[in-house]
C-alpha positions in Angstrom: 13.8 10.8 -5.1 10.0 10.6 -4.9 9.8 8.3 -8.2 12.6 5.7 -6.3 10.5 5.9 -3.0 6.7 5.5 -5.1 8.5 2.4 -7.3 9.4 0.4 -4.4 6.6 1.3 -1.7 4.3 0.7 -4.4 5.3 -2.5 -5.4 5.8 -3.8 -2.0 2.2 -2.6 -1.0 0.9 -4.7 -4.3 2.6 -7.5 -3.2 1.4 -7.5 0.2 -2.8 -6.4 -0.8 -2.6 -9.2 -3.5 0.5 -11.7 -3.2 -0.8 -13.9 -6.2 0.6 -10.6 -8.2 4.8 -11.6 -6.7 3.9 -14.7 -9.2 3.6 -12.5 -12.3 6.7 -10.5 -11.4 8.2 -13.6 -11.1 7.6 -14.7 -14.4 9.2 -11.7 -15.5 13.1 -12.4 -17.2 14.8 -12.3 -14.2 12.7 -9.4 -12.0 14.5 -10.2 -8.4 17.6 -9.7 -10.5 16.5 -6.0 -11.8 15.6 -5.5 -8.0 18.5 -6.7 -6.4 20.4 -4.2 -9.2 17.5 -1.4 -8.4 18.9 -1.8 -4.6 22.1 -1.7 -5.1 22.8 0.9 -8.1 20.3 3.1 -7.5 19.3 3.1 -4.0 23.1 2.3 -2.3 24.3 4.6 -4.8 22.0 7.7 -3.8 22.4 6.8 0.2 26.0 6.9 0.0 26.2 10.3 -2.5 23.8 12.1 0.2 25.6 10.7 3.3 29.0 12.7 1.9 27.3 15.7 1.1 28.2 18.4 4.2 26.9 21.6 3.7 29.2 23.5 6.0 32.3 22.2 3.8 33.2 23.5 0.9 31.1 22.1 -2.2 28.6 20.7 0.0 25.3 21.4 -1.2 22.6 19.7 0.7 21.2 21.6 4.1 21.1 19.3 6.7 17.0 19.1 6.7 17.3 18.5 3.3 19.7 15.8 3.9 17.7 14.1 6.4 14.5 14.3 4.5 16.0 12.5 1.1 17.8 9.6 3.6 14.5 8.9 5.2 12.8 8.4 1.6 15.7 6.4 0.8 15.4 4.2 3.8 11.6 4.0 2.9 12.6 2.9 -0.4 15.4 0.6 0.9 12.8 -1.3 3.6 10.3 -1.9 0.9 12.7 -3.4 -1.7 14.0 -5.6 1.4 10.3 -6.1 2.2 9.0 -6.9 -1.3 11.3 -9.9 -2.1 10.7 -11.4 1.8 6.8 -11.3 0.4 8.2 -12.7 -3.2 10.0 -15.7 -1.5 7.2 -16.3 0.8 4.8 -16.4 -1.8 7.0 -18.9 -4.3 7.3 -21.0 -1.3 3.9 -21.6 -0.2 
């Protein structure tokens, strides 16, 4: 969970110190693709696998602290993949 949440707060936070770098992703085969898939096999994937888990019912196994904590990193991660193409777009359009 912490290598999702470093990938995308980390690139998000390079593209918003230096947005002349969103140009070399860019030129990267088809990086907003790989993102947009990043987002939504990875990240919807793990939101929706933690959102079932109930650890009062049988085979649940996350406590509900636990829960909590890995949704907010999730929702860290989500926010900054959102926020990193915004920059992306406004960057290609300037």
């Amino acid at each position: 969970m912490s290598y999702v949440t470093d990938i995308s707060v980390s690139l998000s936070a390079l593209v918003l110190t230096y947005p002349k770098s969103s140009e070399v992703l860019l030129r990267r085969n088809s990086f907003e693709t790989s993102l947009a898939a990043f987002y939504q096999q990875v990240l919807v994937a793990l939101v929706r696998l933690i959102a079932r888990q109930d650890a009062a019912k049988e085979g649940g196994f996350l406590p509900p602290e636990v829960k909590e904590e890995l949704l907010s990193k999730l929702q860290l991660a989500r926010r900054s993949c959102v926020s990193l193409l915004r920059q992306m777009v406004q960057v290609g359009q300037c």
